[in-house]
C-alpha positions as CSV (number, residue, x, y, z in Angstrom):
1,X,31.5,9.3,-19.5
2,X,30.0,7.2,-16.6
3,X,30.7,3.6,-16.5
4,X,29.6,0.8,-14.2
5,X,30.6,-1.1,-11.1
6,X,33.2,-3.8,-11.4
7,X,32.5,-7.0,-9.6
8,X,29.8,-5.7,-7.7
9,X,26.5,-8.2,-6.7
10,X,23.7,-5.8,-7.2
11,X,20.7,-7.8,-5.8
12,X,19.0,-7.3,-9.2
13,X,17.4,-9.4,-11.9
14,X,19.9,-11.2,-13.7
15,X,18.6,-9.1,-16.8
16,X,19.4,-5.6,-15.2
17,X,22.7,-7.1,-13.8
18,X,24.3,-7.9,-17.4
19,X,22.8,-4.0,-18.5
20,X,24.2,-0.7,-19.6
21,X,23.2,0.1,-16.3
22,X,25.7,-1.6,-14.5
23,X,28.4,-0.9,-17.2
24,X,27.6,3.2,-16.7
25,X,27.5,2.5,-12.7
26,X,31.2,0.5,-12.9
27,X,34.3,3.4,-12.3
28,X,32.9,6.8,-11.9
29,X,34.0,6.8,-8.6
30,X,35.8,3.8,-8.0
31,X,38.4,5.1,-6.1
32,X,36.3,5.9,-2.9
33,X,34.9,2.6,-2.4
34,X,38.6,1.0,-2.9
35,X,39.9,3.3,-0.4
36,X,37.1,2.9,2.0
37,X,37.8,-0.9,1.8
38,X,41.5,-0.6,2.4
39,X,40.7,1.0,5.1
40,X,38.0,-1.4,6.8
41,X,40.5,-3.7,5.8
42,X,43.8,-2.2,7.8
43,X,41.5,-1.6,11.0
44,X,40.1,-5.1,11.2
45,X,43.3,-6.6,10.7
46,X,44.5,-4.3,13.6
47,X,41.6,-5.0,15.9
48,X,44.1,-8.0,17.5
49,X,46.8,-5.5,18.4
50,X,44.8,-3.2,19.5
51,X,43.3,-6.1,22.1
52,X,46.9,-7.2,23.2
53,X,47.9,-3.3,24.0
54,X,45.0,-3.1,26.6
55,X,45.7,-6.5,27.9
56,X,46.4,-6.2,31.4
57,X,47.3,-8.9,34.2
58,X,43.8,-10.2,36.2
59,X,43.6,-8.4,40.2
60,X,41.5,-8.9,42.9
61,X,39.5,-6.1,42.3
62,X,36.2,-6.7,40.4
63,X,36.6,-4.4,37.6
64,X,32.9,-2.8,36.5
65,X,32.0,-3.4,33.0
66,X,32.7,-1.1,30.5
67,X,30.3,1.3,28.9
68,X,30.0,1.2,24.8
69,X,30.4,4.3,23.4
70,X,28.4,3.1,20.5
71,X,24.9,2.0,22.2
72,X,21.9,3.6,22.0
73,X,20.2,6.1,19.5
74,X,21.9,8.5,17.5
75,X,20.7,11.5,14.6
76,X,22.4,13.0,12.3
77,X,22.7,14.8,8.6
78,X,25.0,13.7,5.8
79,X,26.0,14.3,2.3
80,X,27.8,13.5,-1.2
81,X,27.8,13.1,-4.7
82,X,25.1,10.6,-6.1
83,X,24.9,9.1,-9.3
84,X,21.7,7.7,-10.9
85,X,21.9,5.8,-14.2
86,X,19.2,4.7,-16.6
87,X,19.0,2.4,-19.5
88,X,16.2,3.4,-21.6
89,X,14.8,0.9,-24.3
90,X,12.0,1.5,-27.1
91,X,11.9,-0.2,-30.6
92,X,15.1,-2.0,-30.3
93,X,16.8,0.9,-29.1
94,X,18.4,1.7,-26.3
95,X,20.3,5.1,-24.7
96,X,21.5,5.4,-21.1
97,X,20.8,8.4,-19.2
98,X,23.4,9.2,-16.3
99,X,22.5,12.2,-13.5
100,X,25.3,13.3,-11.2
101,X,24.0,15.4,-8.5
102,X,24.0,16.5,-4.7
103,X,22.5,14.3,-2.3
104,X,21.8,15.1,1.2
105,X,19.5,13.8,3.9
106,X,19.0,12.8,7.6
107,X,19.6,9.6,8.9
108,X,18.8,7.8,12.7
109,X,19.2,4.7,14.2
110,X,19.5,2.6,17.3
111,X,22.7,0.1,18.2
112,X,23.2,-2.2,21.0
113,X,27.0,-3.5,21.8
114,X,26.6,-7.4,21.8
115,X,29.7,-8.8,22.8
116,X,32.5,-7.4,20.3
117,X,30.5,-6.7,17.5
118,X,28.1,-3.4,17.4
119,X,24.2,-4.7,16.1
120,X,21.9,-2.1,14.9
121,X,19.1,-0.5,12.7
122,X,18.9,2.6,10.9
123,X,16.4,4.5,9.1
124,X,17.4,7.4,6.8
125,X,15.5,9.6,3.6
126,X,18.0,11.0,1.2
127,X,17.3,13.7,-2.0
128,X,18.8,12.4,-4.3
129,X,19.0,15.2,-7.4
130,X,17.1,16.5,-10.4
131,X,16.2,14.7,-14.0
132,X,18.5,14.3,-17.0
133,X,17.5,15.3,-20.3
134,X,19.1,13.3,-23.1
135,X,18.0,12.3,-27.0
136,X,16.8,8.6,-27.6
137,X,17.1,7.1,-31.0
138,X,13.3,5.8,-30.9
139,X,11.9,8.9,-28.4
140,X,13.5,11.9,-29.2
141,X,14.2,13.7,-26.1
142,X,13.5,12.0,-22.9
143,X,13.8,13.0,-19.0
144,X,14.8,10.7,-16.5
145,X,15.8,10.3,-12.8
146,X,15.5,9.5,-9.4
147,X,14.7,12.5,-6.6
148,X,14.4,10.8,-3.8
149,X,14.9,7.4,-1.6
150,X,14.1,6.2,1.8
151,X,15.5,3.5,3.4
152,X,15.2,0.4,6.7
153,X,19.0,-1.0,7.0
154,X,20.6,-3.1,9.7
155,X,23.6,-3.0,10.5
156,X,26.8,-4.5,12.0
157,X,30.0,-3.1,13.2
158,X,33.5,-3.9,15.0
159,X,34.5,-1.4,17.7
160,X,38.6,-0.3,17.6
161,X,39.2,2.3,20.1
162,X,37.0,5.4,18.7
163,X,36.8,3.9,15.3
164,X,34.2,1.7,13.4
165,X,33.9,-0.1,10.4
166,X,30.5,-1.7,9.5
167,X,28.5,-2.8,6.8
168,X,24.7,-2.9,6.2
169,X,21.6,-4.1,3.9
170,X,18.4,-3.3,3.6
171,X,15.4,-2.1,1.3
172,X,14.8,1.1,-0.2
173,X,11.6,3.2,-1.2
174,X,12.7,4.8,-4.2
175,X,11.1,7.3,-6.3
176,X,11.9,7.5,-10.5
177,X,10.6,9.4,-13.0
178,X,10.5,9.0,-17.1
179,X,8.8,11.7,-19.2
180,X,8.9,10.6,-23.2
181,X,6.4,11.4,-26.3
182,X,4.9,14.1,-24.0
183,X,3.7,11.6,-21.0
184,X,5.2,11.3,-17.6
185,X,5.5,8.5,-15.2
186,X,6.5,8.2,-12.0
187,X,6.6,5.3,-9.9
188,X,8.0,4.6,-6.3
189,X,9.7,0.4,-6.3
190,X,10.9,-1.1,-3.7
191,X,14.6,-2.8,-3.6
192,X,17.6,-4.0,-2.2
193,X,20.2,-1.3,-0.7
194,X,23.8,-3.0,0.5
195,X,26.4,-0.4,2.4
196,X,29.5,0.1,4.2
197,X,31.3,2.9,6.0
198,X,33.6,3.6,8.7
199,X,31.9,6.2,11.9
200,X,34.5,7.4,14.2
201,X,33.2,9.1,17.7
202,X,35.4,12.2,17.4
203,X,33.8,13.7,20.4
204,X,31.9,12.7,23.7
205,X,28.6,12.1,21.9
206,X,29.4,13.4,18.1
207,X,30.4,11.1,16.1
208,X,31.4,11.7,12.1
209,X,31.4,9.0,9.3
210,X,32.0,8.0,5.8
211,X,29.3,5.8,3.7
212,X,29.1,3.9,0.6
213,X,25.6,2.3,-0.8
214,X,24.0,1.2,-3.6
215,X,20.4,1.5,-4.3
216,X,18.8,-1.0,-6.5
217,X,15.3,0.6,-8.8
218,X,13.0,-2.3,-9.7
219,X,12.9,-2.3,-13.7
220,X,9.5,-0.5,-15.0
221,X,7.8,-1.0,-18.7
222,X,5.0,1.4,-19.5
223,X,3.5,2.8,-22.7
224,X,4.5,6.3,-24.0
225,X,2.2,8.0,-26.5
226,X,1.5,4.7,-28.0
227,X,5.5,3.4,-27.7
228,X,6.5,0.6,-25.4
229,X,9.4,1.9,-23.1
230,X,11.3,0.0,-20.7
231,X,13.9,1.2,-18.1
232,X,16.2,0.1,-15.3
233,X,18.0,2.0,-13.6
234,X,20.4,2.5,-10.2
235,X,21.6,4.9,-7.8
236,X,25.4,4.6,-5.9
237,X,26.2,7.8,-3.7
238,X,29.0,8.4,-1.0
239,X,27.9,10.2,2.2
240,X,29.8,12.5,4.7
241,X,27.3,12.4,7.6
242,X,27.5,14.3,11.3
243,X,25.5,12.4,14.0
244,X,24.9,12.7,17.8
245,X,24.2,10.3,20.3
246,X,21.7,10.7,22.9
């Protein structure tokens, strides 16, 4: 059984935010985002070190500035698990609908290196899986889920060495079906989509990273063979992605 994220601020209506949804999104995999943290956590703390090790005393020599191996455009392909729930509600009565699935997608972007800090935007489109069927209370069998999502992010990193954490928001176009009573609906909303990952530039121009987001789906109320059915629903995925830098 699927339950929600703990402590996270979803950028949703206060209404979807106390939901199901949230409750099914809490601890399915809360284990990659805690490590991922850790992580950012021990690199930024060891960014300081890492400045007092290539410290060296000033010379006469004008010394050229360095080149970032993090500027300019990049492409690349990742993949994961991804995890949509849905709170379905007709009558009075509610059931939750949770689809675990492979994602995949491409992703591209542009940074510029501004000062310490890495400053950039990235564009991505991501399948996101098939439909679950499960049996509502009210409905009888219903069919719900989320195929696809494209995204606009910006983001902002902290260079150590040939590593980089960084974190990023933006908004998401994302597509989510509902089929019950024998009519289907499909909408595309537009919402909020908050990330962070770690990219390390394993070679020359290749560079391979780890991400973490959370997708919000506007809430949707439509009528179903003469039954008023409201949803909200969410999508969380973690990404393995492969990029290249031109």
């Amino acid at each position: 059984m699927v339950s929600s994220f703990a402590n996270y601020v979803f950028f949703v209506p206060a209404k979807l935010r106390r939901s199901a949804v949230l409750r099914k999104l809490r601890c399915h995999w809360l284990i990659e985002p805690v490590i991922l943290c850790v992580v950012l956590i021990l690199l930024v703390s060891g960014a300081r070190a890492a400045d007092l090790d290539d410290f060296e005393a000033p010379g006469f020599d004008p010394v050229p500035a360095p080149t970032s191996i993090w500027a300019g455009p990049y492409l690349g392909f990742e993949a994961g698990p991804s995890q949509t729930v849905t709170e379905v509600k007709a009558n009075g009565r509610t059931k939750d609908a949770s689809r675990l699935d492979a994602a995949f997608g491409l992703f591209g972007g542009y940074n510029w290196q501004v000062s310490r800090f890495v400053l950039g935007v990235e564009g991505g489109a991501t399948y996101l899986g098939g439909r679950e069927t499960v049996r509502h209370p009210a409905l009888g069998s219903v069919k719900t889920g989320a195929k696809w999502t494209a995204s606009a992010k910006a983001r902002a990193g902290l260079p150590i060495r040939n590593f980089m954490p960084y974190v990023s928001v933006g908004l998401a176009a994302t597509e989510h079906s509902l089929e019950a009573n024998g009519k289907e609906r499909s909408s595309v909303s537009l919402g909020p989509v908050l990330g962070a990952g770690l990219e390390v530039a394993v070679q020359d121009k290749w560079r391979l990273r780890a991400d973490y987001s959370v997708t919000g789906i506007v809430d949707d109320k439509a009528n179903y063979g003469g039954t008023s059915v409201k949803r909200a629903s969410g999508n969380h995925r973690f990404m393995i992605g492969l990029s290249r830098s031109f």
